[in-house]
C-alpha positions in Angstrom: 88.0 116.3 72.1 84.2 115.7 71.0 82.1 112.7 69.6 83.1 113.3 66.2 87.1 113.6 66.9 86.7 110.6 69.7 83.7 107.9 68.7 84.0 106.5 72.6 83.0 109.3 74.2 79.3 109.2 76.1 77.5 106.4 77.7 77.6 102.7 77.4 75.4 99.9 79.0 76.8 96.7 79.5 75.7 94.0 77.2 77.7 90.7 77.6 81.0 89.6 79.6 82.7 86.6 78.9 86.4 85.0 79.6 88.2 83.2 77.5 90.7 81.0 79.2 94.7 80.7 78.6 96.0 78.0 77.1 92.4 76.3 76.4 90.7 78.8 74.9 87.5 77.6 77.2 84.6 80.7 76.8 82.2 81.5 79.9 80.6 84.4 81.4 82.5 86.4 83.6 79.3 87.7 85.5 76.2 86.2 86.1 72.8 86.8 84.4 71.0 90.0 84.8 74.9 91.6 85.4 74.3 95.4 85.3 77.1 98.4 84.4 77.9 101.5 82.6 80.9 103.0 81.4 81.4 106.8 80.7 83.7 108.1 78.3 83.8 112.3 78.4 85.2 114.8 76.2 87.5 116.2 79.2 89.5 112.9 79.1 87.8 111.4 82.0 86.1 108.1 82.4 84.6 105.8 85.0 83.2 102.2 85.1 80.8 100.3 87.4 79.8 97.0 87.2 77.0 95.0 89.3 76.9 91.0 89.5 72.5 90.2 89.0 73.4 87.8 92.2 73.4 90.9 94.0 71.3 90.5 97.1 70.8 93.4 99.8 71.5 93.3 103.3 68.7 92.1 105.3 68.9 94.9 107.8 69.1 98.3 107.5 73.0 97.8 107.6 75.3 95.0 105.7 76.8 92.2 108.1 80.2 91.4 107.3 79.1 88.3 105.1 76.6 90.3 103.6 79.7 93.0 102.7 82.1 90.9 101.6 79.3 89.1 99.3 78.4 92.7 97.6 82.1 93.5 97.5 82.8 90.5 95.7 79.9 91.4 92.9 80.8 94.6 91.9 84.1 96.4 90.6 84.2 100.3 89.7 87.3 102.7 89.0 87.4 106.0 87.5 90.4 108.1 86.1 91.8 109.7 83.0 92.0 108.0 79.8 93.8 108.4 76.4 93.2 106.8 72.8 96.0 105.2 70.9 95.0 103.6 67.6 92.7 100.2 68.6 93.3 100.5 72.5 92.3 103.0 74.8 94.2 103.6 78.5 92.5 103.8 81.2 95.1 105.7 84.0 92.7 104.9 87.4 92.9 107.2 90.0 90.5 105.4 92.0 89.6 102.0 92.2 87.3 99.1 94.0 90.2 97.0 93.2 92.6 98.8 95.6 95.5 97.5 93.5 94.9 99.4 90.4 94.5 102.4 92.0 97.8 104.1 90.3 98.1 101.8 87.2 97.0 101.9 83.4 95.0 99.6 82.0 95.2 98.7 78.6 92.1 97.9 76.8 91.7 96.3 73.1 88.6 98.6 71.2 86.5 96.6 68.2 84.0 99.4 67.9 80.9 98.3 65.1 78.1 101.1 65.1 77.1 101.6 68.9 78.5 98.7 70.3 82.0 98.8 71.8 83.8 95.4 73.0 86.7 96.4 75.2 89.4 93.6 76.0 92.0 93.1 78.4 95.6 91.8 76.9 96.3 88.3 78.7 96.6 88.5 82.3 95.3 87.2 85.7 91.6 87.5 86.4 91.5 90.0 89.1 88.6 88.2 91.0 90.2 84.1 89.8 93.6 84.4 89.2 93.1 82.3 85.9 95.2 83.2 83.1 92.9 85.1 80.7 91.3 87.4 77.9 88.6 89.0 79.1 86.1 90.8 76.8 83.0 93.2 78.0 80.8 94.4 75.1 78.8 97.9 75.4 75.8 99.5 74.0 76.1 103.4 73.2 73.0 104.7 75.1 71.1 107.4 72.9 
């Protein structure tokens, strides 16, 4: 599978998050400002995620106390794994995960792709990181 047979494939930069809540339809961000990530899509079928919360502060010392390590924990997420296209969702199958729970599962993500950006959605579902009943929607820029 190449670019031209699979438009996700390369490397994105994360533009925007948001979360729309269930019933109310309320919008906010999902991550704070100055939120950092990439996602990788490549040919072989493989893809990986990270994501960075701009509240991110390092540890004081040269190693993270347990409240600093909780607090980084809490502001990031990353998984990796295989992944396969069907129609307007792609699957991610994680084989690894920061969120030791989806280690195992698929994910199912909604794909609205409009030049080089990419918005990926979850179906409704529990925040991972709130519990609140949710969409949630991360858009992409292809990086060139």
């Amino acid at each position: 599978m190449d670019a031209t047979s699979n438009p996700l494939i390369g490397t994105w930069s994360i533009v925007s998050t948001e979360r729309e809540l269930l019933p109310s339809h309320q919008i906010i961000n999902t991550f704070r400002e100055g939120t950092r990530g990439f996602i990788h899509y490549l040919p072989d079928g493989r893809m990986s995620v990270l994501i960075t919360e701009g509240s991110r502060q390092p540890p004081v010392g040269a190693v993270a106390t347990d409240a600093e390590a909780v607090a980084l924990f809490r502001t990031m997420m990353s998984y990796a794994g295989r992944y396969s296209v069907q129609a307007d969702r792609v699957l991610h199958h994680i084989e690894i995960s920061s969120i030791e729970s989806w280690s195992g599962q698929t994910q199912t993500r909604m794909v609205n792709l409009q030049g080089d950006q990419l918005r990926l959605s979850t179906l409704p579902s529990n925040d991972p990181f709130t519990g609140e009943f949710s969409h949630r929607r991360i858009t992409w820029q292809r990086l060139r």
